[in-house]
C-alpha positions in Angstrom: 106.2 172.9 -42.3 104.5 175.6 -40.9 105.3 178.3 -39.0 104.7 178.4 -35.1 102.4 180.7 -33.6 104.5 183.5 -31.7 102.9 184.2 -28.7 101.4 187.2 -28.3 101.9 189.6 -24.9 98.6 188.7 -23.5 99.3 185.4 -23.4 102.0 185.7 -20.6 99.2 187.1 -18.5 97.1 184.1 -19.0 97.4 181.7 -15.5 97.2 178.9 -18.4 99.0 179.9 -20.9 102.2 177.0 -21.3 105.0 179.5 -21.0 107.5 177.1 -19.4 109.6 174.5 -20.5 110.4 170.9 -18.3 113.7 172.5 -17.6 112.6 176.1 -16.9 109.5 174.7 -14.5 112.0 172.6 -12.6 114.1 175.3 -12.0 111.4 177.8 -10.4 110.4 175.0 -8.3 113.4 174.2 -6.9 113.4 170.6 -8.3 113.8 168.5 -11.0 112.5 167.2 -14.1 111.5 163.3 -13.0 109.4 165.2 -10.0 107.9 166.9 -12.7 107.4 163.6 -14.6 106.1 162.1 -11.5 103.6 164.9 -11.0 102.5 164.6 -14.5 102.2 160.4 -14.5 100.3 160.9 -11.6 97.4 163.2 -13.8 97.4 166.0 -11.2 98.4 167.9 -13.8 98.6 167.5 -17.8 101.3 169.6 -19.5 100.6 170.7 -22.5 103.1 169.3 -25.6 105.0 171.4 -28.2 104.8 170.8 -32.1 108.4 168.7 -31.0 106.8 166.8 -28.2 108.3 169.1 -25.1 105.8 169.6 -22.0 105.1 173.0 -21.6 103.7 174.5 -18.6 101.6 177.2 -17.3 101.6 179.5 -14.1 98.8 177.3 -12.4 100.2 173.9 -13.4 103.5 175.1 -11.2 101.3 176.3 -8.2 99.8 173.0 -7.7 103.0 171.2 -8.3 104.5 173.3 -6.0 101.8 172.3 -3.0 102.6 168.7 -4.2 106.8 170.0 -3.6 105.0 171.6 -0.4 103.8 168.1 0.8 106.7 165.7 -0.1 109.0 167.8 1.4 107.4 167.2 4.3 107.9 163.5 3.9 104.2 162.4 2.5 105.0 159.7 -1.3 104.4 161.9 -4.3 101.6 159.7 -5.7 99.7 160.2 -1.8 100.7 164.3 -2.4 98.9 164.6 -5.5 95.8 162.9 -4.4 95.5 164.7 -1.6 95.8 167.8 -3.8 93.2 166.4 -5.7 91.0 165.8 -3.0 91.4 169.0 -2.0 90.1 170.3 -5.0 86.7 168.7 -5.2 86.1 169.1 -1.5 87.1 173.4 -2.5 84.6 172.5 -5.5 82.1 170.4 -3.4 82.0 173.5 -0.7 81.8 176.4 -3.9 78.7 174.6 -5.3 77.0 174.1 -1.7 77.6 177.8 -0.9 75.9 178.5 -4.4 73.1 175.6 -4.0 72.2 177.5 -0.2 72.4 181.2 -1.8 69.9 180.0 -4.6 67.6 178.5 -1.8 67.8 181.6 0.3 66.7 183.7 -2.5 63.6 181.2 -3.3 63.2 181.2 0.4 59.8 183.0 0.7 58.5 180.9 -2.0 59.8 177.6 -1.0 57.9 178.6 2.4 54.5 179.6 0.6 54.3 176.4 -1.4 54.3 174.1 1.4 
């Protein structure tokens, strides 16, 4: 059997690094493993799974299950928090890449101008 990699200090300061057991994730969110489950059968998010099958999460796993905590606290179904999370995320993605895609066309702007 071999041995398991022990994780090394830079790790920890890795916002993906899974540092945090089912238990231990529940805990700092205030909630419990099945919400956790829920999150995950959902695909929001994907925890990662020990050499004995454990999920294991990372810092930014827990942030966006805690928005989806955030949202069914406030009385909005699990499954309709987490798409709205994810919808949230490509329209943060959608407005990224059109800030980027106007930028680029800015700088071409005096040669977009002269070929026409």
């Amino acid at each position: 059997m071999p041995a398991e990699k022990v994780p090394v200090a830079g790790d920890l300061d890795n916002d993906d690094y899974p540092a945090y057991t089912m238990g231990r994730a529940a805990d700092i969110l205030g909630t419990t493993p099945a919400f956790l489950r829920a999150v995950g059968g959902t695909g929001l998010i994907t925890p990662l799974r020990s050499g004995g099958g454990h999920r294991r999460y990372s810092r930014s796993q827990l942030r966006i299950a805690a928005r989806a905590r955030e949202l069914v606290d406030q009385g909005t179904p699990v499954e309709a928090a987490c798409r709205i999370i994810s919808l949230e995320d490509q329209l943060d993605d959608a407005l990224r890449l059109n800030r980027e895609m106007r930028r680029q066309l800015d700088q071409r702007g005096g040669h977009a101008a002269a070929d026409t």
